[in-house]
C-alpha positions as CSV (number, residue, x, y, z in Angstrom):
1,X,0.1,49.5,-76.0
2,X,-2.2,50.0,-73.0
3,X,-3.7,47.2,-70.9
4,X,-7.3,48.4,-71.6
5,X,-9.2,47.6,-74.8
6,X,-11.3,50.7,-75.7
7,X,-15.2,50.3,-75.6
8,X,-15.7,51.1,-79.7
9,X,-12.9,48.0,-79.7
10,X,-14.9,45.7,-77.9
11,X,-18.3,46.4,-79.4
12,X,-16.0,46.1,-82.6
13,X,-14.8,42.3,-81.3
14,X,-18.3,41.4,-80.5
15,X,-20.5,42.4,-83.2
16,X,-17.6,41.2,-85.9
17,X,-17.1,38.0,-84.3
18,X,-20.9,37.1,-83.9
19,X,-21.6,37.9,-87.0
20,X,-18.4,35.8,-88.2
21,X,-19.4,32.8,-86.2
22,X,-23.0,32.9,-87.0
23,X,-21.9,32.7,-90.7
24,X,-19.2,29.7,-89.6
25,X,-22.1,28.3,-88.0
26,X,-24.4,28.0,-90.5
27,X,-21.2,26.3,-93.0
28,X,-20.4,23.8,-90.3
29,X,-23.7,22.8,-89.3
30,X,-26.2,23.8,-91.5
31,X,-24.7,23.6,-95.2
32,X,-24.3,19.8,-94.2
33,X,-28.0,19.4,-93.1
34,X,-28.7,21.1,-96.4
35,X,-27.1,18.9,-98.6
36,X,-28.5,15.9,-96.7
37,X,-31.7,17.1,-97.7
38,X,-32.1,19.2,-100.7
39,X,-28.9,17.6,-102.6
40,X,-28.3,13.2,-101.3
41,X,-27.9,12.1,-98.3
42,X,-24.1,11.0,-98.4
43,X,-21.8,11.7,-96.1
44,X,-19.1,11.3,-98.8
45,X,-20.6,14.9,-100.4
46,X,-20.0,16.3,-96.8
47,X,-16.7,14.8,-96.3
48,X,-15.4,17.1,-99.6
49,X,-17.3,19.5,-99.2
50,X,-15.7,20.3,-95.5
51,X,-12.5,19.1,-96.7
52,X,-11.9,21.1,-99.8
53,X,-13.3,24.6,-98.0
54,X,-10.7,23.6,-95.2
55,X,-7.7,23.7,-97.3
56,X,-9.0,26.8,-99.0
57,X,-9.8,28.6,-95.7
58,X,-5.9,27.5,-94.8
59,X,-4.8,29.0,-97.9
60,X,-6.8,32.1,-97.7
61,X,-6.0,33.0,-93.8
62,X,-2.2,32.2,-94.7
63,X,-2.3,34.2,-98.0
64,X,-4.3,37.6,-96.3
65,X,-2.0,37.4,-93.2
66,X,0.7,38.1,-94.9
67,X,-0.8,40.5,-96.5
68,X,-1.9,41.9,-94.0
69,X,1.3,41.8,-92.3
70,X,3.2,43.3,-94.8
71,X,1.3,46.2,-95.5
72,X,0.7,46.9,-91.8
73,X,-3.2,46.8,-92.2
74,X,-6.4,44.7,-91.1
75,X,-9.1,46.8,-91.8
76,X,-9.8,46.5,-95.5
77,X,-9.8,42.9,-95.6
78,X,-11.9,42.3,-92.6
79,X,-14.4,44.8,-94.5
80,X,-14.5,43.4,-97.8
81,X,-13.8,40.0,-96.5
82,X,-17.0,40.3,-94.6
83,X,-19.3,41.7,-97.5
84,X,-18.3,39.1,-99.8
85,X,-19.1,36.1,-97.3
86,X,-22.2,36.9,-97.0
87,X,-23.0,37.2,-100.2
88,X,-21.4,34.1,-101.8
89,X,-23.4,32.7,-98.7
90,X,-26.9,33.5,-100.2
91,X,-25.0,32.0,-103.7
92,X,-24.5,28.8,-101.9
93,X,-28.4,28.6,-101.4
94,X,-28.8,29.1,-105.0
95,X,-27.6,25.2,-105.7
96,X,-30.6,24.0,-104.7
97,X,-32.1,24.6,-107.3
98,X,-29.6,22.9,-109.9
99,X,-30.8,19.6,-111.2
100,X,-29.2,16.1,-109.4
101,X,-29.2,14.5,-112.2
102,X,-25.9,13.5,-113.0
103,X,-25.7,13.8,-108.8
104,X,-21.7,14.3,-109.5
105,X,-22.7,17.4,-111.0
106,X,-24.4,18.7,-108.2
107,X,-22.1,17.4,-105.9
108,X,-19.2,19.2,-107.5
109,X,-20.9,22.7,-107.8
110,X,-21.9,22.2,-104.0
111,X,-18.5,21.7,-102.9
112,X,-17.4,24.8,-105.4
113,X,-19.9,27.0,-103.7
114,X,-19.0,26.2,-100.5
115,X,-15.2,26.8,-100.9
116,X,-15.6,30.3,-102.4
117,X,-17.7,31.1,-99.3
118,X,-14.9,29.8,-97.6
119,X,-12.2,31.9,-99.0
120,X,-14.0,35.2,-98.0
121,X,-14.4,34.0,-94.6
122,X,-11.5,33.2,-93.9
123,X,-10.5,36.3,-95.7
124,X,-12.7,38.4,-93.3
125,X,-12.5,36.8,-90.4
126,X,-9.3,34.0,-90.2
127,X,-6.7,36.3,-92.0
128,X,-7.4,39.6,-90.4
129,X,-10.4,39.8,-87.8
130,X,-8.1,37.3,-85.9
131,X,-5.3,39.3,-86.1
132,X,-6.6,42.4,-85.3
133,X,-7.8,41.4,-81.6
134,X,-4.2,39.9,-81.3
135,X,-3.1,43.5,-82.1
136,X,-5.3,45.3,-80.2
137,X,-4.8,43.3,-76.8
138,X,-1.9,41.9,-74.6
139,X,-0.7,39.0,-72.1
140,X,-2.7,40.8,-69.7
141,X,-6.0,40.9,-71.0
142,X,-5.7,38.3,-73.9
143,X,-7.8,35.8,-71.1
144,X,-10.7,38.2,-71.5
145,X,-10.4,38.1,-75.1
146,X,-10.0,34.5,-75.7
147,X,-13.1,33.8,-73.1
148,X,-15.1,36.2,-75.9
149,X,-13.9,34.8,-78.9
150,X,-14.3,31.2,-77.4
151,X,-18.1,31.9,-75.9
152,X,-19.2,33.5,-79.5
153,X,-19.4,29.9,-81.7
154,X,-21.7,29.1,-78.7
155,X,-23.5,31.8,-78.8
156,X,-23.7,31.9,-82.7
157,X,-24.6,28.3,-82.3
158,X,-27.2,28.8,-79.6
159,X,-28.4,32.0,-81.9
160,X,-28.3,30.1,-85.1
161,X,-29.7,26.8,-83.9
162,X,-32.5,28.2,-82.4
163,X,-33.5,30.9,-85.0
164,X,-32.3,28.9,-88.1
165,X,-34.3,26.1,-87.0
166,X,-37.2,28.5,-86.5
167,X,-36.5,30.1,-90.2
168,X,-35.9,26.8,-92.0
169,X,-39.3,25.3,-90.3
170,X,-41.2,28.2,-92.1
171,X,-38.8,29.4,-94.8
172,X,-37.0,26.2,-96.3
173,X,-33.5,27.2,-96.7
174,X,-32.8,29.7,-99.5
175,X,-34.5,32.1,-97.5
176,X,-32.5,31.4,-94.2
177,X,-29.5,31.8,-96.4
178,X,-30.6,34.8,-97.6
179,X,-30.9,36.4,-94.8
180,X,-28.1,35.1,-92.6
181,X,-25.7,36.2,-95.6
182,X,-27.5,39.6,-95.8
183,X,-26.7,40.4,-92.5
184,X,-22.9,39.5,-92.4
185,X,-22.5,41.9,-95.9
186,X,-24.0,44.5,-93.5
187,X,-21.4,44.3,-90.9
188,X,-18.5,44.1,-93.4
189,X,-19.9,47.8,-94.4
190,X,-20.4,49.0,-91.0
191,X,-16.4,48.0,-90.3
192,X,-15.6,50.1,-93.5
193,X,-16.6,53.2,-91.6
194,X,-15.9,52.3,-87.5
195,X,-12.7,50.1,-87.5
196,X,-9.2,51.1,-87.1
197,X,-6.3,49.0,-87.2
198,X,-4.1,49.0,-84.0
199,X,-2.0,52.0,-83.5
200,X,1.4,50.4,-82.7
201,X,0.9,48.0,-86.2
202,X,3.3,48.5,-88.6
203,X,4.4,47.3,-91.8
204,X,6.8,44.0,-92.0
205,X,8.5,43.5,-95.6
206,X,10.8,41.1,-94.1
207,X,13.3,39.9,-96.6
208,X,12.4,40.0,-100.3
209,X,8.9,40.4,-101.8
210,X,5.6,39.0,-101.0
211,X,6.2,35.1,-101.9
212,X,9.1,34.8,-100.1
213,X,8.0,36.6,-96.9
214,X,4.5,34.0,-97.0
215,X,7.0,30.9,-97.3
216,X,8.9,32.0,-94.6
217,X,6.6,30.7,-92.0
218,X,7.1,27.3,-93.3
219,X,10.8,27.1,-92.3
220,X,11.2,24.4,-89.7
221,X,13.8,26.8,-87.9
222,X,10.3,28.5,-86.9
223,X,9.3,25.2,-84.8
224,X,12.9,25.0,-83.2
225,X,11.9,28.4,-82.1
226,X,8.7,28.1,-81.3
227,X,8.4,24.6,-79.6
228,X,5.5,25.5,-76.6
229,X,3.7,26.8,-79.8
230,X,3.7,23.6,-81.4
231,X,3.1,21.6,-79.3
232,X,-0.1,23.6,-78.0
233,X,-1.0,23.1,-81.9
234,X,-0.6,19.5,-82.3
235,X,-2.9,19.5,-79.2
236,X,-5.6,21.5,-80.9
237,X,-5.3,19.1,-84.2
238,X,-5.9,16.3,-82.2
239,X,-8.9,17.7,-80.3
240,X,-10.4,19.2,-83.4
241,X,-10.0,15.6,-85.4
242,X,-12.2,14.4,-82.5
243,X,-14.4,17.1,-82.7
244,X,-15.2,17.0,-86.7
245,X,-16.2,13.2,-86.1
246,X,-19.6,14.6,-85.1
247,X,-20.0,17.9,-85.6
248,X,-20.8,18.4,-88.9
249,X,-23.1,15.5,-88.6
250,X,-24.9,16.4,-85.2
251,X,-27.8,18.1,-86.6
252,X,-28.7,15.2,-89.3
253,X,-28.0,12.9,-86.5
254,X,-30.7,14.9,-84.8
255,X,-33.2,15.4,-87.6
256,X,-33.0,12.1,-89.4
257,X,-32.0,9.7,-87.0
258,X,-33.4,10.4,-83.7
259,X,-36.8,12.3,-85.9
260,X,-36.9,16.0,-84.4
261,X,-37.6,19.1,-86.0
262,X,-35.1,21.5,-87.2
263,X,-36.8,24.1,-83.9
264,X,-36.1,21.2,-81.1
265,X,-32.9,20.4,-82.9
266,X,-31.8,24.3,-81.9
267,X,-33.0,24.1,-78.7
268,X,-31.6,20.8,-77.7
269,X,-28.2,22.5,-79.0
270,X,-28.1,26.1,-77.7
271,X,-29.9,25.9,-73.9
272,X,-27.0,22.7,-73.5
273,X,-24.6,25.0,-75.1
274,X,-25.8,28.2,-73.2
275,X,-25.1,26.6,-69.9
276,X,-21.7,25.6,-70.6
277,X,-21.0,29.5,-71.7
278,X,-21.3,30.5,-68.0
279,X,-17.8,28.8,-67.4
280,X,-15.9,30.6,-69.8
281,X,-15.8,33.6,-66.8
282,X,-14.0,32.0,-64.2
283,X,-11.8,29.9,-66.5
284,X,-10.9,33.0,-67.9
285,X,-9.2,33.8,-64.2
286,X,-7.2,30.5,-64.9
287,X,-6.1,31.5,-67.9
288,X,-4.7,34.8,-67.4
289,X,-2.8,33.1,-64.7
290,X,-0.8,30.8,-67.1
291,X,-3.1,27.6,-65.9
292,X,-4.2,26.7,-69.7
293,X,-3.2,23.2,-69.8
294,X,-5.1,22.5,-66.5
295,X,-8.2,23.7,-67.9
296,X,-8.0,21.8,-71.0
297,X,-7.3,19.0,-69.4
298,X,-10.7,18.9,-67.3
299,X,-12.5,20.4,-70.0
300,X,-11.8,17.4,-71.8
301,X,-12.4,15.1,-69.0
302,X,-16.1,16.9,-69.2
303,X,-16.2,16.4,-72.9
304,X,-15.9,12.7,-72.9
305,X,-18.2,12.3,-70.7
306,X,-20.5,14.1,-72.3
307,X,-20.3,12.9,-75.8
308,X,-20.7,9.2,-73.8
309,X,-24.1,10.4,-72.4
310,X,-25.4,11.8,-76.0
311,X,-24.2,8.0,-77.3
312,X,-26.1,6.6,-75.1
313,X,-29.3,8.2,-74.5
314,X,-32.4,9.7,-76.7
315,X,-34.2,11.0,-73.7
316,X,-34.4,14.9,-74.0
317,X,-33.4,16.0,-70.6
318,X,-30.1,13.2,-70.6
319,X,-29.8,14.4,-74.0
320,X,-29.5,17.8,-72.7
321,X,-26.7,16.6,-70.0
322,X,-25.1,15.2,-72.8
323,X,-24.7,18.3,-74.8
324,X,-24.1,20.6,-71.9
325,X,-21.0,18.4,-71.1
326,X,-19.4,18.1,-75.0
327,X,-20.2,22.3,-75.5
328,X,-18.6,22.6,-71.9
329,X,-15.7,21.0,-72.9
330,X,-15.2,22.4,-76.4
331,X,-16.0,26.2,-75.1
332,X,-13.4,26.1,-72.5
333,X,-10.3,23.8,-74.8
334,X,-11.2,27.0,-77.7
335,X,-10.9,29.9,-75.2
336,X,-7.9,28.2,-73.2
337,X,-5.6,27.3,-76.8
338,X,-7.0,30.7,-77.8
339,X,-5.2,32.6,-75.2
340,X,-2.0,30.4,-75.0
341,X,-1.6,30.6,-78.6
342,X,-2.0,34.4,-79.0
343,X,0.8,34.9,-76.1
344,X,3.3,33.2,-77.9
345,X,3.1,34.2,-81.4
346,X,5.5,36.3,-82.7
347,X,4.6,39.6,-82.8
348,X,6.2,40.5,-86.2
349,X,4.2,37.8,-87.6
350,X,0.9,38.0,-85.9
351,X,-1.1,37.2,-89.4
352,X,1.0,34.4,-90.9
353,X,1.0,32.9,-87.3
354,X,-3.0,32.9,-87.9
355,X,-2.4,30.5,-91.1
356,X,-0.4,28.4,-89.4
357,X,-2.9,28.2,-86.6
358,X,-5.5,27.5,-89.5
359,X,-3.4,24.5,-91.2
360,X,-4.0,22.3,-87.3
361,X,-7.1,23.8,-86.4
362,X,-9.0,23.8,-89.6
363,X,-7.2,22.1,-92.3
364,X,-6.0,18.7,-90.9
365,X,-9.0,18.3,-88.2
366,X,-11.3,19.2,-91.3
367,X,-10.3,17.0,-93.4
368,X,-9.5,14.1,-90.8
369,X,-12.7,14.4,-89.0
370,X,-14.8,13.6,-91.8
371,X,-12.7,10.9,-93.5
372,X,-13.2,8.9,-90.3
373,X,-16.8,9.5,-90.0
374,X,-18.0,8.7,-93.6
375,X,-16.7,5.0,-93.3
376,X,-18.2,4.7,-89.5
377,X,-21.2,6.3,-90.6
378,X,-21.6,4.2,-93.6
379,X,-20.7,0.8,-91.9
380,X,-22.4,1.9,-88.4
381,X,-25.3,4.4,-89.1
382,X,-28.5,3.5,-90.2
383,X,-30.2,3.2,-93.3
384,X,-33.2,5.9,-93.8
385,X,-35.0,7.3,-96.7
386,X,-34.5,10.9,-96.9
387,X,-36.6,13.5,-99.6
388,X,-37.1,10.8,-101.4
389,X,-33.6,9.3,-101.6
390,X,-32.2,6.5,-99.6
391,X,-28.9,6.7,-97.8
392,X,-27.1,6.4,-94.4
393,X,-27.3,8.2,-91.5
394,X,-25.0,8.9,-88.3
395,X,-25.3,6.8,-85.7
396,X,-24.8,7.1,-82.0
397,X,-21.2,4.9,-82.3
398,X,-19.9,8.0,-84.0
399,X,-20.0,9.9,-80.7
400,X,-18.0,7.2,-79.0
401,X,-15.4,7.2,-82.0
402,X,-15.1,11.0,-81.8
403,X,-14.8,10.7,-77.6
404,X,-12.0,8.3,-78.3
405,X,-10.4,10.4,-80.9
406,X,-10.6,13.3,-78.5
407,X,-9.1,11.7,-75.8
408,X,-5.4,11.3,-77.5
409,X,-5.3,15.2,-77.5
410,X,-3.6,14.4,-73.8
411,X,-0.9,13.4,-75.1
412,X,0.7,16.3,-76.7
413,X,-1.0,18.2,-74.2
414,X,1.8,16.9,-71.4
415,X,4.6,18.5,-72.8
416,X,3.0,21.3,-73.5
417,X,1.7,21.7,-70.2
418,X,5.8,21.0,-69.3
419,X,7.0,23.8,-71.4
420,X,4.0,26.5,-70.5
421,X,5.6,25.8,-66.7
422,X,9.4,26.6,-67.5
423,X,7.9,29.8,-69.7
424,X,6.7,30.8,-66.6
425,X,9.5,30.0,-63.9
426,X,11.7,31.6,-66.3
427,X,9.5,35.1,-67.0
């Protein structure tokens, strides 16, 4: 493989993963803000909904990679993958119009709708968009690929803050669904025709057929074998626990709690969040140099701090500081355990390392996140009356649970750190 990633590559890696993330996006932020408002407002609703599409997403990325793996391909899965995301994502916007009466009803068919969305995604993007830049790159230039792949949910948040605010202020939301899902089906058809899967990607069979080769991964030989791996992956569950405290909450937290508009909402998120992108470049230098745990480690030092100042503060330029510092810290942990991950899996196994990657970044923080906010939120928020219906809010306490829930992500990050020095005394 050469060092350099060709130009059609990286246009490839850019357009893909925006349009991925935008999509990711609107499910982790927005889909929860919608069934605050046009479903109940219960943060028991959002804590299945996000928990039941993370186990599916875990499934799906674990199922495709081997798939993918086996067959030695990426490129009809990322295609497909990415057509059929966007359009169960304009389906998801179709439950607003089911009646809430029995609410259970709605509930369920909510949480439904959500986790066949899921299952293309990940099918798109998790089980072989991921892969595919793994393929494509090496140690040498992974950095530069992480610090894109890291910077793009800021950008897609920055893009889809601001202009799905804009949208849902004149639109409502079917229409913002509509279109955001339109445009992701477009770039799954686009990849049918422009991407190629690596050259040097082959087919891996391993032993036996197709169920046995996808259990493989889950033999514990593989952590004995893989231990810096592991460890760099309980640090990302931890961190990500944290992190899905508050995030799929931010934006009501916004909206219902502290009154703005879904516009200022966007625009409180993405300029705090666009600021923060400008250090993924020289981290990026750290990075490639084998400094990841060093980086994460003051990344999250910044993190705290900043989830501290948005717990403590409703006035819009601290609020600002706030966010800058939490999107400063989640940018750089992403692009850092992005890189360090992608240089140590194994290379016959690229798209089954991705599941395994989903199961600690997605799965457990998905469904751990939430099940700590919905009793903080519930015992902590604040009572409000919302389209009509009354039910709780998020509070600011749920940004100092998720900073101290964060914080613990240290711990596994020392012997990572430990090992990630040997690796590198020893190359």
């Amino acid at each position: 493989m050469t060092e350099k990633i060709s130009r059609k590559n990286w246009v490839l890696i850019w357009v893909l993963g925006m349009a991925g993330q935008i999509c990711w996006n609107i499910e982790n932020s927005w889909f929860n803000t919608f069934v605050y408002r046009k479903i109940a407002p219960d943060p028991a609703i959002v804590a299945w909904m996000v928990g039941v599409s993370a186990v599916v997403s875990t499934f799906c990325t674990f199922l495709i990679g081997t798939a993918g793996d086996r067959i030695g391909k990426r490129r009809p899965f990322i295609a497909w993958g990415y057509i059929l995301w966007g359009m169960f994502t304009i389906a998801f916007g179709v439950t607003e119009f089911l009646p809430k009466n029995p609410l259970w009803l709605a509930a369920t068919c909510v949480v439904l709708a959500d986790a066949i969305m899921s299952f293309f995604g990940s099918m798109g993007y998790d089980g072989a968009f991921n892969p595919w830049t793994t393929d494509i790159s090496n140690e040498k230039n992974r950095g530069k690929v992480s610090g894109a792949l890291a910077v793009m949910p800021v950008f897609a948040t920055i893009f889809g803050a601001i202009v799905s605010g804009i949208i849902i202020d004149a639109l409502d939301f079917f229409a913002f669904f509509t279109i955001m899902g339109g445009l992701v089906s477009v770039m799954g058809v686009v990849c049918l025709f422009t991407l190629r899967d690596a050259p040097g990607l082959t087919p891996n069979r391993g032993q036996g057929g197709f169920w046995r080769q996808f259990f493989s991964v889950f033999d514990w030989r593989i952590v004995g074998r893989n231990r810096e791996l592991f460890w760099v992956f309980l640090v990302m569950t931890v961190y990500f626990i944290g992190f899905n405290v508050y995030f799929p909450y931010i934006t009501v937290y916004f909206t219902d709690n502290l009154g703005m508009d879904y516009t200022l909402t966007g625009i409180v998120q993405g300029v705090g969040l666009l600021a923060a992108a400008a250090f993924t470049i020289p981290a990026a230098k750290w990075i490639d140099k084998g400094r990841c745990a060093a980086v994460i480690a003051a990344a999250v030092a910044v993190n705290l701090v900043g989830l501290a100042v948005v717990s403590f503060t409703n006035v819009l330029p601290v609020l600002l500081l706030g966010v800058f510092g939490a999107g400063f810290g989640y940018i750089l942990v992403l692009q850092a355990l992005t890189a360090w991950m992608k240089n140590l899996y194994p290379e016959e196994q690229r798209g089954q390392f991705e599941g395994v990657k989903q199961l600690f970044f997605v799965c457990v923080p998905m469904i751990a996140g939430p099940a700590i906010a919905t009793p903080v939120i519930n015992s902590l928020g604040v009572e409000k009356v919302v389209n009509g219906v009354s039910g709780m809010v998020p509070g600011s306490s749920l940004f100092l649970i998720s900073g101290l829930v964060t914080a613990l992500c240290l711990l596994p990050l020392v012997p990572a750190a430990k090992r990630e020095r040997e690796r590198r005394a020893g190359a």
